[in-house]
Every structure is written in structure tokens, then in C-alpha cells.
C-alpha positions as CSV (number, residue, x, y, z in Angstrom):
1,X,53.4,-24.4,-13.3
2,X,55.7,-23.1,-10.2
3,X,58.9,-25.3,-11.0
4,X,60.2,-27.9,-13.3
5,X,60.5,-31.4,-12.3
6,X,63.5,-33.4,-13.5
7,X,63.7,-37.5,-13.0
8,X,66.8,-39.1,-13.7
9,X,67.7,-42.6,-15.0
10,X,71.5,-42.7,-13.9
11,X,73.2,-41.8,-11.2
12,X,76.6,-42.6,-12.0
13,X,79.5,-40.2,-13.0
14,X,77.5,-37.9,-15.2
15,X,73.9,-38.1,-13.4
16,X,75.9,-37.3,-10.4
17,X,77.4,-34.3,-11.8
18,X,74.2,-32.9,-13.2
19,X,72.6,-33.2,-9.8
20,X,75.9,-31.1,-8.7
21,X,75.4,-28.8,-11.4
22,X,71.7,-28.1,-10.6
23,X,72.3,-27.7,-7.2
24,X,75.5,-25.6,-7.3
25,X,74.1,-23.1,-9.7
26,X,70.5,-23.1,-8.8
27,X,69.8,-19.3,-8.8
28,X,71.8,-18.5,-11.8
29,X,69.6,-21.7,-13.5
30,X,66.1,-20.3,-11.9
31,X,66.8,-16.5,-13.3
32,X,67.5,-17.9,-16.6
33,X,64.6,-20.6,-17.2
34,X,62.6,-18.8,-15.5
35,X,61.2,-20.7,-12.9
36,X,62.6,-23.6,-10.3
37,X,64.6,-26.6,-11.7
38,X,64.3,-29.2,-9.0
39,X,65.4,-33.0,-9.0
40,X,62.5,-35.1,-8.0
41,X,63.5,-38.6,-8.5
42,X,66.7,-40.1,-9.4
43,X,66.9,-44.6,-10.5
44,X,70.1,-46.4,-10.4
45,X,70.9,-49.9,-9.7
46,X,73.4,-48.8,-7.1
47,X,71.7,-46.3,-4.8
48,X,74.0,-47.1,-1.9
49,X,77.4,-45.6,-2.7
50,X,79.2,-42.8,-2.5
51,X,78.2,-39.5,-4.6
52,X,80.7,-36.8,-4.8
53,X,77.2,-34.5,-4.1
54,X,74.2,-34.9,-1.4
55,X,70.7,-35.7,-2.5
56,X,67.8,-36.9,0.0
57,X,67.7,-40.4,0.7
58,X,63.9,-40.8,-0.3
59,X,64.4,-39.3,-3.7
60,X,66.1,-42.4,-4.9
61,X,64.9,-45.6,-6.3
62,X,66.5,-48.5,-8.3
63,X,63.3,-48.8,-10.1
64,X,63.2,-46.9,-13.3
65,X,59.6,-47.0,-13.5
66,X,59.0,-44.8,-10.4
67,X,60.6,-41.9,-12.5
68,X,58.8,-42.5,-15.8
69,X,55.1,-42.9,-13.9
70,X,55.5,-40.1,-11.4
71,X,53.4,-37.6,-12.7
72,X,55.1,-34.3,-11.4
73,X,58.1,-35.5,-13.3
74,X,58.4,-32.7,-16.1
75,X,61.6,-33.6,-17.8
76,X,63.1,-37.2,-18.0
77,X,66.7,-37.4,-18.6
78,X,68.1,-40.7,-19.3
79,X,72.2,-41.2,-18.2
80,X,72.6,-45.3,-18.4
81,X,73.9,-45.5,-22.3
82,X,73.1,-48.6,-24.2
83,X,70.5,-49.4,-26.5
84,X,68.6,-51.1,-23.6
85,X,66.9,-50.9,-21.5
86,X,67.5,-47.1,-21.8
87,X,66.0,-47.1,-25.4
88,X,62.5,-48.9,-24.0
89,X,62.8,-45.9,-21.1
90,X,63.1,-43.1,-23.6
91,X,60.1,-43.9,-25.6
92,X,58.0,-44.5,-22.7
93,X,58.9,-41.3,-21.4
94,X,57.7,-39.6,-24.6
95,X,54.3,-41.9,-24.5
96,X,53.5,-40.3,-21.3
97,X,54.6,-37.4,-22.9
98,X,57.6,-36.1,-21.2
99,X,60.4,-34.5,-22.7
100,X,63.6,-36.1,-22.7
101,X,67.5,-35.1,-22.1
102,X,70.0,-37.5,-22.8
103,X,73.9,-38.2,-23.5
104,X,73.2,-41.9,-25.0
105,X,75.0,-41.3,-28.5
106,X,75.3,-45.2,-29.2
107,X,71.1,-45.0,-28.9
108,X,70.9,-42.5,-31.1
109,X,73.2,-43.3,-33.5
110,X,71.8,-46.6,-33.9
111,X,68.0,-46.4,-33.2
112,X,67.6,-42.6,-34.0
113,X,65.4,-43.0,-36.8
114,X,63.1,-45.2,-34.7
115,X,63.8,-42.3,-31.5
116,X,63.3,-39.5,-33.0
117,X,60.2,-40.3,-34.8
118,X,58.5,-41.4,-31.7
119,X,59.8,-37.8,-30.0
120,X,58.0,-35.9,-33.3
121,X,55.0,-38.2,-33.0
122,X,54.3,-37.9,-29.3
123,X,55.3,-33.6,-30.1
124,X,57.7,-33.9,-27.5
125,X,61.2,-32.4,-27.3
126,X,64.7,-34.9,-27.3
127,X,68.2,-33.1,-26.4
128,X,71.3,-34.3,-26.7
129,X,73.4,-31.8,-26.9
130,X,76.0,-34.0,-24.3
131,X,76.3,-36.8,-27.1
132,X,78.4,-35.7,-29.0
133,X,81.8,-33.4,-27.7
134,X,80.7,-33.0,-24.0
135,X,81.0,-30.1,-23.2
136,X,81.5,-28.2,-26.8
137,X,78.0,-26.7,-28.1
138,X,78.5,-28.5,-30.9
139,X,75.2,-29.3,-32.2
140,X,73.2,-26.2,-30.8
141,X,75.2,-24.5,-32.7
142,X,75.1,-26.6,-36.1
143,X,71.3,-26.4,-35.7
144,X,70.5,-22.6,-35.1
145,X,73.4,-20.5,-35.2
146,X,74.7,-22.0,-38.9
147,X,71.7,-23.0,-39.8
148,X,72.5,-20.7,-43.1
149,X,75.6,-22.6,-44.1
150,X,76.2,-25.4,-46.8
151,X,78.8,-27.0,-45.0
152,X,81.9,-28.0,-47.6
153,X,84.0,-29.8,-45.2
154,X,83.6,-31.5,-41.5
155,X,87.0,-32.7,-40.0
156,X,86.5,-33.6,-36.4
157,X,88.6,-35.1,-33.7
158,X,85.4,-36.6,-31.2
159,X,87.4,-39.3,-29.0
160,X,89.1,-37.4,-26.4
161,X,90.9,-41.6,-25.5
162,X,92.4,-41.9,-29.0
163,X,93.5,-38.1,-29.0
164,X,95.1,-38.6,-25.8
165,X,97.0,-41.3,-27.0
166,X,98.1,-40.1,-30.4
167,X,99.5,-37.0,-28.4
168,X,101.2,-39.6,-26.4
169,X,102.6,-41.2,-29.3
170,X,103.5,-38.1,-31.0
171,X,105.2,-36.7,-28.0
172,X,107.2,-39.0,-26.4
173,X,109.4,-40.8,-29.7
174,X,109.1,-44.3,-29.6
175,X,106.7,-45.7,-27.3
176,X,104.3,-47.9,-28.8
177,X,100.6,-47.9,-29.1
178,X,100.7,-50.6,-26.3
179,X,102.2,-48.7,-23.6
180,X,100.0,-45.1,-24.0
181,X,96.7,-47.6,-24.3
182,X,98.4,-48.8,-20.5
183,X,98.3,-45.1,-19.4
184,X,95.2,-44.0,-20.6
185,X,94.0,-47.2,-18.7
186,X,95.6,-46.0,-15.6
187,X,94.4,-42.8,-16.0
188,X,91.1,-43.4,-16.0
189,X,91.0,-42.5,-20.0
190,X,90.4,-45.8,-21.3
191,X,87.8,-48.1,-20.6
192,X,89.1,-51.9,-19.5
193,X,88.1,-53.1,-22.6
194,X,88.7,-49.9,-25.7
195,X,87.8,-51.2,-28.4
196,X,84.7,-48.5,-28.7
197,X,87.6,-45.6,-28.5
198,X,90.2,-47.5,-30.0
199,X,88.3,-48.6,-33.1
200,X,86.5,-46.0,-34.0
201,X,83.2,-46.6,-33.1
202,X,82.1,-44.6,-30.7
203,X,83.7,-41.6,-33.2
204,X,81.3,-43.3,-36.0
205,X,78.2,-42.6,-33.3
206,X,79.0,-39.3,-33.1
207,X,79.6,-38.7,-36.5
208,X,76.1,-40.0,-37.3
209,X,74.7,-37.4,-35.5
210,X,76.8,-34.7,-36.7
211,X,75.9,-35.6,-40.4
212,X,72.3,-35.6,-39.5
213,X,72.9,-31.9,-38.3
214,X,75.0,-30.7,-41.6
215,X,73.5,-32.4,-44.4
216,X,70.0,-34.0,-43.4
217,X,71.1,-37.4,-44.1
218,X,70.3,-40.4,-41.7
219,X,72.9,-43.0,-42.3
220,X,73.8,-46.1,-39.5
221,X,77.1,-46.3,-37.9
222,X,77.7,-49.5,-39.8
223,X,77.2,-48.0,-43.1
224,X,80.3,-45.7,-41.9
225,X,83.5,-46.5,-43.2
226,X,85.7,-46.7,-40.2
227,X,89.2,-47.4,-39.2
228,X,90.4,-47.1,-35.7
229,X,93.8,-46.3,-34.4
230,X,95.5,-50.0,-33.5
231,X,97.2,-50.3,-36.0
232,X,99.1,-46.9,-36.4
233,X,103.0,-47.6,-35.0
234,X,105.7,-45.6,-34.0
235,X,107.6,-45.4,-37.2
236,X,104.0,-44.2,-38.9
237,X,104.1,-41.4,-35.8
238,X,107.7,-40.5,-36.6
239,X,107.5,-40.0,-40.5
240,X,104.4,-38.1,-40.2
241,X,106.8,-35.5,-38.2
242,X,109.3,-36.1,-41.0
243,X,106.7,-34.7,-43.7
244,X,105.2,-32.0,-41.0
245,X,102.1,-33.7,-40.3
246,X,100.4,-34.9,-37.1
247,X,97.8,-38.0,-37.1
248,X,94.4,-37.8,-35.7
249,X,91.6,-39.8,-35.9
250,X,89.0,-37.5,-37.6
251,X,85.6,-38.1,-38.6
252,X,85.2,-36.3,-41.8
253,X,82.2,-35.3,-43.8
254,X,83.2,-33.4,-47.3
255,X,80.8,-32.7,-49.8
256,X,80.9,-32.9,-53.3
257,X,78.0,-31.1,-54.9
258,X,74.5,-33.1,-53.6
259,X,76.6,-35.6,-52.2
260,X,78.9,-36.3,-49.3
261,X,81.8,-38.7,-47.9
262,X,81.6,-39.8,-44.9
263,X,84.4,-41.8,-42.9
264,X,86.2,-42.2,-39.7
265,X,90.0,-43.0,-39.9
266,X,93.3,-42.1,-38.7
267,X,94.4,-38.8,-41.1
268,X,97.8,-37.1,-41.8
269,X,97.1,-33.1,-41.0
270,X,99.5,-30.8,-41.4
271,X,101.0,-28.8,-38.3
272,X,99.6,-25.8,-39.5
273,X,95.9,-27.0,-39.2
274,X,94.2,-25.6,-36.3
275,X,92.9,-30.0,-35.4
276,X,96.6,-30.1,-34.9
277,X,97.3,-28.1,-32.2
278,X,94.3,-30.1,-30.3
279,X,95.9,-32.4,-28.0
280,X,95.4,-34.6,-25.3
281,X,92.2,-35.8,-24.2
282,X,90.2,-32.9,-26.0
283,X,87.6,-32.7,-29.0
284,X,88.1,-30.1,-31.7
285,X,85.7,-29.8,-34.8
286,X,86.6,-27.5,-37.9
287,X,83.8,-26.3,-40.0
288,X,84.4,-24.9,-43.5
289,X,80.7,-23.6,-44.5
290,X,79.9,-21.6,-47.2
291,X,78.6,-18.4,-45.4
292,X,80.6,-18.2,-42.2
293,X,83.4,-19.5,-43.7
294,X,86.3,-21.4,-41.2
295,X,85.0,-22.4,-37.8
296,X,86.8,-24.1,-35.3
297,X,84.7,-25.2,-32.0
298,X,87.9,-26.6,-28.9
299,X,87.0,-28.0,-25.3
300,X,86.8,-31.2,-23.3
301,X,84.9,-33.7,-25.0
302,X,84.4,-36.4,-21.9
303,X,84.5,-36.5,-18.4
304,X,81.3,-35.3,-15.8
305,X,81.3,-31.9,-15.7
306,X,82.1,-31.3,-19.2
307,X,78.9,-33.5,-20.7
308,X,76.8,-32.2,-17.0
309,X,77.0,-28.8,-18.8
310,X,75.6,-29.8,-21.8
311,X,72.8,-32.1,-20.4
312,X,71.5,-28.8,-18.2
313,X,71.7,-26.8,-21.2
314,X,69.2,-29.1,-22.7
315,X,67.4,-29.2,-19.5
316,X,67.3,-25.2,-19.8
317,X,65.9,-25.3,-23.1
318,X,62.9,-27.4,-22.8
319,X,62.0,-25.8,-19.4
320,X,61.9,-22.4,-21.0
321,X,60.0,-24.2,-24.0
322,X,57.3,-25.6,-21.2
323,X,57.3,-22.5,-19.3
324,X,56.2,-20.3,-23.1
325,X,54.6,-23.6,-24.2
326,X,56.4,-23.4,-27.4
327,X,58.0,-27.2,-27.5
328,X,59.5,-28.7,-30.1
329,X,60.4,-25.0,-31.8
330,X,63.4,-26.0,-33.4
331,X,63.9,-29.9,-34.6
332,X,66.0,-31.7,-32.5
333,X,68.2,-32.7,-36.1
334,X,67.8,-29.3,-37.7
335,X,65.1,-30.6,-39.9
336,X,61.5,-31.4,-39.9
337,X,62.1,-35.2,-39.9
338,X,60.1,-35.5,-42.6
339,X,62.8,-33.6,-44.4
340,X,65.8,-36.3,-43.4
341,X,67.0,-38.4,-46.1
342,X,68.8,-42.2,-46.3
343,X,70.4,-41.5,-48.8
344,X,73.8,-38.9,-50.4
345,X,76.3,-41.0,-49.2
346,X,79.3,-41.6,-51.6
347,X,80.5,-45.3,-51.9
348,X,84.1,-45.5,-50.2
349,X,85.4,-46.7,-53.3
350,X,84.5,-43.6,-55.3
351,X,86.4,-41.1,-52.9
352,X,89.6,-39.4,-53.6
353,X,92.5,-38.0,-51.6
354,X,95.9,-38.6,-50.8
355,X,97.7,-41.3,-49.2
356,X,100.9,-42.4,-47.1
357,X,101.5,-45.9,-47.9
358,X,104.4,-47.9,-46.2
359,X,105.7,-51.1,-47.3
360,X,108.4,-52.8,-46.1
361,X,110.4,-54.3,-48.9
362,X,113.6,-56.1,-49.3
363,X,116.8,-54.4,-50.1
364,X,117.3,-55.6,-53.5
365,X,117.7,-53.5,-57.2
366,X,114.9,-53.1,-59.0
367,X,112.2,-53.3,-55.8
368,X,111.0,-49.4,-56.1
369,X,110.4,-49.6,-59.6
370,X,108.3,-52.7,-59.4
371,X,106.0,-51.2,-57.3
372,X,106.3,-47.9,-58.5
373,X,105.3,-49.4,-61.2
374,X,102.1,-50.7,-60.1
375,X,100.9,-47.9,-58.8
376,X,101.2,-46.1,-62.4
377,X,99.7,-48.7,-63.6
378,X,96.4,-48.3,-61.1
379,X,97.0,-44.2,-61.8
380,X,98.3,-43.4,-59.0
381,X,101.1,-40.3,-59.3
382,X,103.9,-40.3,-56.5
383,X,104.5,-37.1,-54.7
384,X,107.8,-37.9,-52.3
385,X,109.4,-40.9,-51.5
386,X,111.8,-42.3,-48.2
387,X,113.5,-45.3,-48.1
388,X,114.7,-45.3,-44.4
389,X,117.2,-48.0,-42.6
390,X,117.5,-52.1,-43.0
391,X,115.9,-54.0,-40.9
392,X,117.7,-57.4,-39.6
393,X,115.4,-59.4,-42.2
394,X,117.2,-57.7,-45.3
395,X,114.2,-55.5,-45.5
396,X,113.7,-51.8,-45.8
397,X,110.5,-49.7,-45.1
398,X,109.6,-47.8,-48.0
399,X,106.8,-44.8,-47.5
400,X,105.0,-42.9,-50.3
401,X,103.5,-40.1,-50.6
402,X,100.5,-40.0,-53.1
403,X,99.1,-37.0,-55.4
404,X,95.4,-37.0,-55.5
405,X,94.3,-40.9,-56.2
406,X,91.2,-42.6,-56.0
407,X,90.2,-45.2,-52.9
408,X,89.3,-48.3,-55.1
409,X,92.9,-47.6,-56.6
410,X,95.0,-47.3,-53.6
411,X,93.1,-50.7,-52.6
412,X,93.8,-52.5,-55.9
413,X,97.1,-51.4,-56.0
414,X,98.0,-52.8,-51.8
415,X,96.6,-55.8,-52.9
416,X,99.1,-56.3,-56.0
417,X,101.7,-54.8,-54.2
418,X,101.2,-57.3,-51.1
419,X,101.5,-60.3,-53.5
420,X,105.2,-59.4,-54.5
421,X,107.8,-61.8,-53.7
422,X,110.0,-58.9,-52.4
423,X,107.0,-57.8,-49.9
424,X,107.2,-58.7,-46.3
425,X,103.6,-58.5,-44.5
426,X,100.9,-56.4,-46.0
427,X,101.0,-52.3,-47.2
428,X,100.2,-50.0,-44.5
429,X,97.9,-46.7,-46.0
430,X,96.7,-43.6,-44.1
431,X,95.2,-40.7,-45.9
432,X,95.9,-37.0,-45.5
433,X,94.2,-34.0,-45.6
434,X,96.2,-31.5,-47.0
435,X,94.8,-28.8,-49.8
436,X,98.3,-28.4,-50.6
437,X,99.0,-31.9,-51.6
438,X,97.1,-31.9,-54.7
């Protein structure tokens, strides 16, 4: 073979910015696969505009097909996202037996059984290294270089959007979730419609792969619990200051002996965690394994170049693989896929932490103790409480902060505690990580 042939299915922001990176760097790229990486056929829909990079004119085609039936095309690498038609694309690509590269984490996370079997029964390789924290080598490095750790705890901030505007919040006392979702619109952060970002999902995706990587479990995003960050307010921002923590929205994976939680939701950390001091629009994961001990992997999650980086990494990887005709080495999860299981995941109910909870009660004796006193009833020990100023309605807000208590607990006791006459408008939780909250 005297070079590697790459087709690409997406030409927009990212596709774009691969072409740039393979062009830019093509000696450096050469000398270190070990033979020529050219781009011999690029599909998208819109092959008229604008790229911020050159490619000849008779390369492109709006027809997928021409890319996935060429026969010099070595490598396919799919840049659309979507379940279709880029899921149909990938798994023709590995019937034809072509390696694939691709950044499509909502595919994986919700077809990757289905994905990566195909890829192990065709004995073709998958990366997707640029799913998950752009331009972090996230999963490479889950994969082989800790592939000796039992991982204890995963806290991970994956949604550079949401980060972006929690830093917002956090830094500017005040403004409301409304007004830094406007700027990251304007920006170019947030999508027209954010509900992916804002909600949690496309965290959830992520975190579907990462838990793949740590523990060998294969669970679907909507089996995830997940919260997103629309309903966090100013006042929540501004007492998490007042007790020294930051919010983030994390996606956590802790274990507890053969099995793990596993949730997205907005978390109290304290300012002393190293997530904390990750702000603005980047990704931070923390590691806590068992060998290596504390790990912390920082960079820009999103944006071209960033997730361009880690697409040609993968595209590296499998050209050196063809070139010693050694594919499919190392699994594409970290284990044969015979070896991934469905099942290790704790109920949400069962999990245990600690918890801010705010209600806003009216100003009246005998209020605290009443709901005090259903929380002792549903065993839930209070740590610290803050009444702060009355509202115009008579009404104060109250905030707790819980000991150690148990999900189906805190749940049970919001619900009582919502049904009080002396309750305006229903509990507000948010849990906390914090090893010295115990």
C-alpha cells in the first residue's frame, strides 16, 4: 500500500477542520504513520459554500454512496451526527470492510451495542476518540494507558455550553439562567434550540461511553438518571458561594464494590476540587483509580480544531494498524465485546450522598421544626442550616445542608414537605460531592 485513503461523510465545521488538519500537518502526519494520508473523497449536502480550507473541486460529492463504494477509500470517517442516516453509513462502511473514524457520540451512545458488534464482526476497527471531550485523550487513555486501574470514582464536567454558563452565573452575581443561555446563543455556544446541552443529554451520551471504558458495562442513555441545568437559579449560585462550593453539571460514575452509580446532574463541589477551577466553555474529567491514584485530564471539549485533533488521532491509529496489518489490536471499548455486560448499575433510589435542599417557607413559628421534623422522620440528619431574607409573599427561603442520606429518602421527604400548608411551590435539591461532608 503507498498511502492511505480517507473519505469523508461531513464537510461541515469539523470535516472541514480535519481536511485542514491533514493538510496543514501532512509531513509530521506521513513520518509518524508511516506512509501518505491523503483525502480522496469528501459527501455533504452543501458542497457549494465556503470552507475556511481549499480542497479540489472534483473530490466532492453530495452522494454518500460515492465514498462508501470507492474502492481506494481506506478509512471512512463519518462527521454528520445523528442516528441516521449516518448509522446506515457506518455499518455499510464496515460491510465493505473499511475502518471507521467518527465523532457521532449520540450514535454510539444509543446504537453502540448494535455498532460495535457489527465493527467486531466485520474485524474492522471504530474510533471515536472525538466523542467524547474533543480534544482531551480521554478515552485512549482510559483504554490503554489505565487499563490497570479499578476506577473508584468518575466526576466529569463533558458540556463545555452548560460549563460556560454556570461560570457565567457564578461570576457575574445575579443574572439569571436566561440571560447567559442568550450569550452562549450569541456566542456561537449554544445551539438555537439547547435542550441537548441544557438538559443533560448530550452529557448522558458521553457518559455512556465513558462507563463502557471504566467498568465494562453497556447501559442506554435513557437508563441514565439525568438532570440538566434549567432549573438551577441565582440564589442556588449564590449560596453555593456562601457554603464554598461551585455547581457543575458532572457526570459521575462511583463504584461500590461490583457495582456502580451512574448519573448526570448539577453537583455542589467544593472550591478546593481541581473540576472547580474548570471554567468556561472547557471539559475536565477527575479519575480516582486504584493504582494511579488522582487523575485529572483539562482542555477544550468542543469546537473544530479541538475534536479535528482527535478524529486524526484515530485516523493515525488505524493507518499504522493497516500499514503492520495488526487491526483491531486493542478493543475499541477496552474489552473484548464479548466481555461487556448490561448489567452493575445501581437503582437511583438506592444511592447515597449529600444534599442542598431549598424550600421557601412562610415566616411563621414553628415552620423549621415541622419540616425538620420530617426529614428525621425519613432519616435524614441536618448538617447546617440558612434562613435568608422575606420575600414580599411572607415567605422565606430556607436551605439545608444534609449528612450522608439516601436518594429514595430525600425524594419521600420533598414530597411530604411540598404538601405543607406553610410551603410555597415545590423543594429544590442538588447533591454535593464533598468527602468532608460525611
Amino acid at each position: 500500500m503507498k498511502e492511505i485513503s480517507i473519505g469523508l461523510i461531513g464537510f461541515g465545521t469539523i470535516g472541514s477542520s480535519v481536511v485542514k488538519v491533514l493538510q496543514q500537518s501532512r509531513n509530521i502526519l506521513e513520518a509518524r504513520a508511516g506512509l501518505p494520508l491523503r483525502v480522496g473523497r469528501i459527501a455533504d449536502l452543501d458542497i457549494e459554500s465556503d470552507r475556511a480550507v481549499a480542497v479540489d473541486r472534483s473530490i466532492l460529492t453530495t452522494d454518500a454512496k460515492e465514498v462508501l463504494e470507492d474502492p481506494s477509500i481506506s478509512i471512512v470517517v463519518e462527521l454528520i451526527g445523528g442516528s441516521e442516516p449516518a448509522g446506515s453509513y457506518v455499518l455499510e462502511a464496515f460491510r465493505r470492510g473499511k475502518p471507521v473514524v467518527t465523532a457521532n457520540k449520540a450514535l454510539l451512545a444509543e446504537r453502540g451495542a448494535e455498532i460495535f458488534r457489527a465493527a467486531y464482526e466485520a474485524g474492522v476497527e471504530i474510533g471515536f476518540e472525538g466523542a467524547v471531550a474533543g480534544g482531551i485523550p480521554i478515552l485512549r487513555s482510559l483504554r490503554e494507558g489505565l487499563v490497570a486501574n479499578r476506577f473508584e470514582k468518575v466526576l466529569a464536567i463533558l458540556n463545555g455550553t452548560c460549563n460556560f454558563m454556570l461560570t457565567a452565573m457564578d461570576q457575574n452575581t445575579g443574572v439569571s439562567f436566561e440571560d447567559v443561555l442568550r450569550q452562549a446563543q450569541d456566542l456561537g455556544y449554544a445551539e438555537a434550540d439547547p435542550t441537548l446541552d441544557i438538559e443533560g443529554i448530550d452529557t448522558a451520551h458521553k457518559l455512556v461511553l465513558i462507563l463502557c471504558l471504566t467498568h465494562g458495562i453497556r447501559v442506554p442513555a435513557d437508563e441514565i438518571h439525568v438532570e440538566g441545568i434549567s432549573g438551577i437559579s441565582p440564589f442556588d449560585v449564590e449560596m453555593a458561594k456562601e457554603f464554598s462550593y461551585k455547581i457543575k453539571l458532572l457526570a459521575i460514575i462511583i463504584r461500590h464494590g461490583e457495582q456502580v452509580e451512574v448519573r448526570v446532574n448539577p453537583t455542589m463541589i467544593p472550591v478546593s476540587h481541581p473540576l472547580a477551577r474548570v471554567d468556561g466553555v472547557f471539559n475536565g474529567i477527575y479519575l480516582k483509580g486504584d493504582m494511579a491514584g488522582d487523575q485529572l485530564f483539562y482542555g477544550r471539549g468542543a469546537g473544530g480544531e479541538p475534536t479535528a485533533s482527535a478524529v486524526v488521532g484515530d485516523i493515525v491509529e488505524i493507518a499504522r494498524n493497516i500499514v503492520h496489518g495488526h487491526p483491531g489490536r486493542v478493543p475499541p471499548l477496552g474489552y473484548p465485546e464479548d466481555g461487556i455486560r448490561n448489567t452493575g448499575v445501581m437503582s437511583m433510589d438506592a444511592i447515597s450522598t449529600n444534599y442542598y435542599l431549598r424550600v421557601q417557607a412562610l415566616d411563621r413559628p414553628g415552620v423549621l421544626s415541622r419540616i425538620s421534623g420530617i426529614m428525621a422522620e425519613q432519616r435524614i440528619s441536618i448538617h447546617s442550616v440558612i434562613q435568608k431574607g422575606r420575600h414580599l409573599s411572607g415567605t422565606v427561603p430556607v436551605v439545608f445542608l444534609t449528612h450522608t442520606a439516601k436518594e429514595a429518602d430525600i425524594q419521600e421527604a420533598i414530597k411530604r414537605i411540598a404538601a405543607l400548608d406553610v410551603v410555597e411551590g415545590p423543594p429544590v435539591i442538588m447533591r454535593i460531592e464533598d468527602d468532608n461532608l460525611e
